[in-house]
C-alpha positions in Angstrom: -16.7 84.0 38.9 -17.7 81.8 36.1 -14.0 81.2 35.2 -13.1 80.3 37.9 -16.1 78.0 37.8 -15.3 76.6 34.8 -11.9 75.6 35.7 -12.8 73.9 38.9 -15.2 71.3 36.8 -12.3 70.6 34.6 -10.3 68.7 37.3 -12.7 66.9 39.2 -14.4 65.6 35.9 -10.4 64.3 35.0 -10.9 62.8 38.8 -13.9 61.5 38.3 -12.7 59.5 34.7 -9.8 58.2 36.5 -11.8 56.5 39.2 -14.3 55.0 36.8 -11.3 53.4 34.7 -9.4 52.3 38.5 -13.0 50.7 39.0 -12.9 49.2 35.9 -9.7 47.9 35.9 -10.2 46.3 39.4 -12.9 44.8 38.0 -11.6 43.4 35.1 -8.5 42.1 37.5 -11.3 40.6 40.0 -13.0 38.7 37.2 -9.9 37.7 35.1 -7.8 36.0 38.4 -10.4 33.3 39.2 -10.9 32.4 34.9 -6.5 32.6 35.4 -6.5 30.2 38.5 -9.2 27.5 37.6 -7.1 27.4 34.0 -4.0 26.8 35.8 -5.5 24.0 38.3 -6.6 22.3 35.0 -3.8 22.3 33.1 -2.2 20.7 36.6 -4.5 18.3 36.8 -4.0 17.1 33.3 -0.5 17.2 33.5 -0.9 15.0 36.9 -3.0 12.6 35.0 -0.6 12.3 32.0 2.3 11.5 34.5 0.0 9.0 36.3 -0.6 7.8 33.3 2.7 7.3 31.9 4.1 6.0 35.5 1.0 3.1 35.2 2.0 2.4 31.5 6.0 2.2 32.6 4.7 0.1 35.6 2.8 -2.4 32.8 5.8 -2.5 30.6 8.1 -3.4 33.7 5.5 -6.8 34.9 5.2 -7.5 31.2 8.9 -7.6 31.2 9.5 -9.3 33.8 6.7 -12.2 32.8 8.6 -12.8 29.8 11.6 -13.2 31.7 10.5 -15.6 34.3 9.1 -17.7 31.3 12.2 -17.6 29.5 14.3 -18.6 32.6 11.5 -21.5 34.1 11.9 -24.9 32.7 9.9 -26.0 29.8 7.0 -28.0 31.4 7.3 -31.9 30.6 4.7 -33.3 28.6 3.1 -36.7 30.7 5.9 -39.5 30.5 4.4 -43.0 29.6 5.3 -46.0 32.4 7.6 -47.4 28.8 9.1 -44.5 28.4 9.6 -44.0 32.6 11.2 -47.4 32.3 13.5 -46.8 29.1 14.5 -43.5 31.1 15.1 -45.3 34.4 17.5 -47.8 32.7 19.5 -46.0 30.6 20.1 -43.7 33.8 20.9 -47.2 35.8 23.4 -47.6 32.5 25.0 -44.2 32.5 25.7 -44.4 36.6 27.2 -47.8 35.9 29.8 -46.1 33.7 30.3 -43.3 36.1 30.4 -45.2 38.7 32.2 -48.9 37.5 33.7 -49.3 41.0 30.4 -48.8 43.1 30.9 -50.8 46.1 29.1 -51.1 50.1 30.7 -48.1 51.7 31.2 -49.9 55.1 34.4 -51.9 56.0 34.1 -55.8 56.9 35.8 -59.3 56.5 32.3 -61.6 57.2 28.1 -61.5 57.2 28.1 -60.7 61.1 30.4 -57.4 60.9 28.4 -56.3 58.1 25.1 -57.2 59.5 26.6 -54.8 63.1 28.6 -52.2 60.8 25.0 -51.7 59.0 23.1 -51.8 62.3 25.3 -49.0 64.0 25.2 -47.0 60.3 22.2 -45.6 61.4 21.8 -42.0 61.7 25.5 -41.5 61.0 27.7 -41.8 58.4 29.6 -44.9 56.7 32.9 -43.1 57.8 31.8 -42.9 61.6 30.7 -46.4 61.7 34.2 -47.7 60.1 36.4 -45.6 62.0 34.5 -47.2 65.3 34.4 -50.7 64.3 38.0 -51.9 63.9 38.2 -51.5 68.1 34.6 -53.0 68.0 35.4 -56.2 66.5 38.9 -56.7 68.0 37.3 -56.6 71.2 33.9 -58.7 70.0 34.6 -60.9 66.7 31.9 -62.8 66.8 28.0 -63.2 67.8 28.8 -65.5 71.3 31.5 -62.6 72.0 29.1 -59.6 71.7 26.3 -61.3 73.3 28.3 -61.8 76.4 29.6 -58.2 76.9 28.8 -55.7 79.5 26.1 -53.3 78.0 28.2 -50.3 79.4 31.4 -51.1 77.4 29.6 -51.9 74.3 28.1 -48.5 75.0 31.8 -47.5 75.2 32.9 -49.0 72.5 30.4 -47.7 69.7 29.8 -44.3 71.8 31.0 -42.4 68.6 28.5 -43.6 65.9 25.9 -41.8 68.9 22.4 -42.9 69.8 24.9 -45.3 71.7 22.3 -47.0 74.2 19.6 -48.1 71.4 22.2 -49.8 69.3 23.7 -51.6 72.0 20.6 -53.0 73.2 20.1 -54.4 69.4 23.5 -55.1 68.9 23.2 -57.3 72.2 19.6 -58.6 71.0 20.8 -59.6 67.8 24.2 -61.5 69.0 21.7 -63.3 71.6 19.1 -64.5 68.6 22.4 -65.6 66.5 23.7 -67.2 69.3 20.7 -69.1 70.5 18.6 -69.7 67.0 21.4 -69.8 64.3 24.1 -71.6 65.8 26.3 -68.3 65.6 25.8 -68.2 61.9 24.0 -65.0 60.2 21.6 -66.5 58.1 20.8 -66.0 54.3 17.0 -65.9 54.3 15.4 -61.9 54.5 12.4 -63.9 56.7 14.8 -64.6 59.4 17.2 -61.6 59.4 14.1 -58.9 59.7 13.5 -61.6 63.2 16.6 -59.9 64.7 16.4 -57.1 66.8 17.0 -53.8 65.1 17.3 -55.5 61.6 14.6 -54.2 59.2 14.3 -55.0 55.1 16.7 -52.7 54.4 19.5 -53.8 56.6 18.2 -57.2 55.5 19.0 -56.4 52.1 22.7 -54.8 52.7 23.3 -58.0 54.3 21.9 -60.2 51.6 23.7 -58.4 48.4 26.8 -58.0 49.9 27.8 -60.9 51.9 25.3 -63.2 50.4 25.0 -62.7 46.4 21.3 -62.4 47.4 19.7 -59.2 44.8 18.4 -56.7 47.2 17.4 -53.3 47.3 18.7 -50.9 49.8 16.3 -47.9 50.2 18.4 -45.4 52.1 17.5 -41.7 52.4 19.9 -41.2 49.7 18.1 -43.4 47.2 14.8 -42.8 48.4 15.6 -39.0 47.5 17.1 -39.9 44.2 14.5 -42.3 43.6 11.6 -39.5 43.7 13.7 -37.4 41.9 14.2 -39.5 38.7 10.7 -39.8 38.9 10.8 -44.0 39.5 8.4 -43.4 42.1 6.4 -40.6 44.2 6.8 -42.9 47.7 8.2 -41.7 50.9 7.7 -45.1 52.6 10.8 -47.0 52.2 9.2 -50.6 51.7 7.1 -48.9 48.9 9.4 -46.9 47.0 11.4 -50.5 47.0 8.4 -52.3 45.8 8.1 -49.4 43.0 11.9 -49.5 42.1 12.1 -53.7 42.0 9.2 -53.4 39.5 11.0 -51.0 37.2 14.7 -53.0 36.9 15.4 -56.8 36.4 16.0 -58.5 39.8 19.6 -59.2 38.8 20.5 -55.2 39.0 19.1 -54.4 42.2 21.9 -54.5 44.2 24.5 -52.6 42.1 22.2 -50.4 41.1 21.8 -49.4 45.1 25.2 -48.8 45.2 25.3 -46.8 42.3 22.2 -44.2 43.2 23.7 -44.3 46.4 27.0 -43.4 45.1 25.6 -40.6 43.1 23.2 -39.2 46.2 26.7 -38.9 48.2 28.6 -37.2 45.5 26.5 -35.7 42.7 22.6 -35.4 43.7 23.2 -34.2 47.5 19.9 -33.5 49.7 20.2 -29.2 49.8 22.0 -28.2 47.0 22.2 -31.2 44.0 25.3 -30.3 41.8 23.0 -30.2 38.7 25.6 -28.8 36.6 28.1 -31.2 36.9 26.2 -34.0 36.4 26.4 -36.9 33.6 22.6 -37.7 34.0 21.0 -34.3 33.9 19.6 -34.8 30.3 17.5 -37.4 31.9 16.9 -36.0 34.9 13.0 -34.3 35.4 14.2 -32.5 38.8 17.4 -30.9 36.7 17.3 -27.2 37.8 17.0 -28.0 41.8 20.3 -27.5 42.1 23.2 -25.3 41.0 23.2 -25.7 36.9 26.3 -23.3 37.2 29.3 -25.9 35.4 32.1 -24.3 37.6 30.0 -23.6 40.6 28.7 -27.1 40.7 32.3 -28.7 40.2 32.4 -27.5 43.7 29.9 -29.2 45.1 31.3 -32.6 44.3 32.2 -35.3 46.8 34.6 -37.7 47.7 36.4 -39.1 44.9 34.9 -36.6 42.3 35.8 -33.6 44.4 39.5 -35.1 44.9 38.9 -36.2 48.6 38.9 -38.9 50.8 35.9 -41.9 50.5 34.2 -43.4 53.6 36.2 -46.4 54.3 39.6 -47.2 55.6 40.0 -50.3 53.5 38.5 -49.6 50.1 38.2 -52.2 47.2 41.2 -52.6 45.2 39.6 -50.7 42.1 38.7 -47.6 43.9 39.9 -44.4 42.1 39.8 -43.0 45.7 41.6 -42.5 49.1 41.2 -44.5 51.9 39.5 -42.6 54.5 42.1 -41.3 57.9 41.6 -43.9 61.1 39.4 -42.0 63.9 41.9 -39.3 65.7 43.2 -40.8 69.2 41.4 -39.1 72.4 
């Protein structure tokens, strides 16, 4: 019996040892995990924060980048330009466009004052091109003041139709032959004070009149040389009898009316309105609005007009020194 005894106790103590150690072990497993986990979530989290981190640093390096790139590529700003040395500027760019542009001429076809003073009336809001490819069936119709005053408005609508806004013109067209007729003797007179009288004639049709069929130094503020104008920096005006009044103060009376033709010149081929062919220019140096446009040498070559881009000018009967090609007669209907 107490063998027997003996040897039972044996395996249940063995039993006994081996779940204490099970217990213990569990135990140890139960408290080591959660110390396992929370060291894994923070070595995450740091490694989440170094890579934020990083990503914010890369992010700072990219707009630091960048900053210095814009400033490289953006123009360097001007310092203030004294009215001497806006003057000095404006005329030496009057010089240089007198070079570029020696044969620089009204871009509207006629023999006399009176087709000038109608080829500039019905020049508005239209080309020079239109206006002479409409005229020659104008004037053989209607040569002079007593012959326009006396048509039918409906075929002097007819007649100019193609330079459009059709029924304005012909009621100033009609207005203006009437006032020549009855207060001028049929003559287009020389004086600004009477010209701006006649209906649809303001200053600046005055002037076109007065430097080109009277010798008379004018200054012809156009959207093209209004535009130029502001962009040379002669004046910051958008009224037309203001930026004039500028201008006239900046050059000697004697160049006012070649130098119209010449910024107008350049405003038709160079300097255009949307896209100024900057790098083809013979001004830019002294240009402050350089960059506007395309500085791209080849790309602005491209952008040239008329003469300079090997096409044909604006009238049909061009002065004799024009480098040019006469411009095609309108197509028949």
């Amino acid at each position: 019996m107490g063998k027997t005894s003996a040897g039972a106790e044996a395996p249940a103590a063995e039993k006994a040892a081996g779940t204490k150690k099970a217990a213990a072990t569990k135990k140890a497993v139960a408290t080591t995990a959660p110390a396992a986990a929370k060291k894994t979530a923070t070595k995450a989290a740091a490694a989440k924060d170094t890579a934020a981190k990083k990503t914010a640093a890369k992010k700072t390096a990219a707009k630091k980048t960048a900053t210095k790139t814009a400033a490289k590529k953006a123009p360097a700003a001007r310092k203030p330009e004294s009215r001497v040395a806006m003057v000095r500027r404006a005329r030496r760019i009057n010089r240089e466009l007198a070079e570029l542009y020696p044969y620089a001429h009204p871009e509207l076809d006629f023999t006399n004052p009176f087709e000038l003073l109608v080829a500039t009336v019905l020049s508005a809001q239209t080309t020079d091109l239109r206006v002479n490819q409409t005229t020659p069936r104008l004037f053989a119709v209607c040569p002079t003041p007593e012959d326009m005053a006396a048509m039918a408005p409906e075929r002097l609508e007819e007649l100019i139709r193609p330079t459009g806004f059709f029924r304005a013109k012909t009621r100033s067209l009609l207005g203006l032959s009437a006032a020549l007729r009855d207060r001028f003797g049929g003559e287009v007179p020389g004086r600004l004070e009477d010209l701006v009288t006649l209906p649809g004639v303001g200053r600046k049709t005055a002037n076109v009149v007065l430097g080109n069929a009277f010798g008379v130094p004018g200054i012809t503020v156009d959207t093209h040389f209004g535009r130029l104008a502001r962009r040379f920096g002669w004046t910051t005006q958008e009224d037309a009898d203001k930026v004039e009044a500028d201008v006239a103060a900046i050059f000697p009376k004697s160049e006012w009316t070649m130098l119209s033709h010449r910024v107008v010149f350049h405003g038709r081929r160079v300097c255009h309105s949307r896209k100024p062919a900057c790098g083809a220019c013979p001004i830019a140096p002294l240009c402050p609005a350089y960059g506007e446009g395309e500085t791209d040498p080849e790309k602005a070559k491209k952008l040239l007009k008329y003469e300079l881009g090997g096409q044909p000018g604006q009238r049909l009967k061009p002065p004799a020194d024009y480098p040019g090609q006469p411009a095609p007669p309108m197509a028949a209907p």
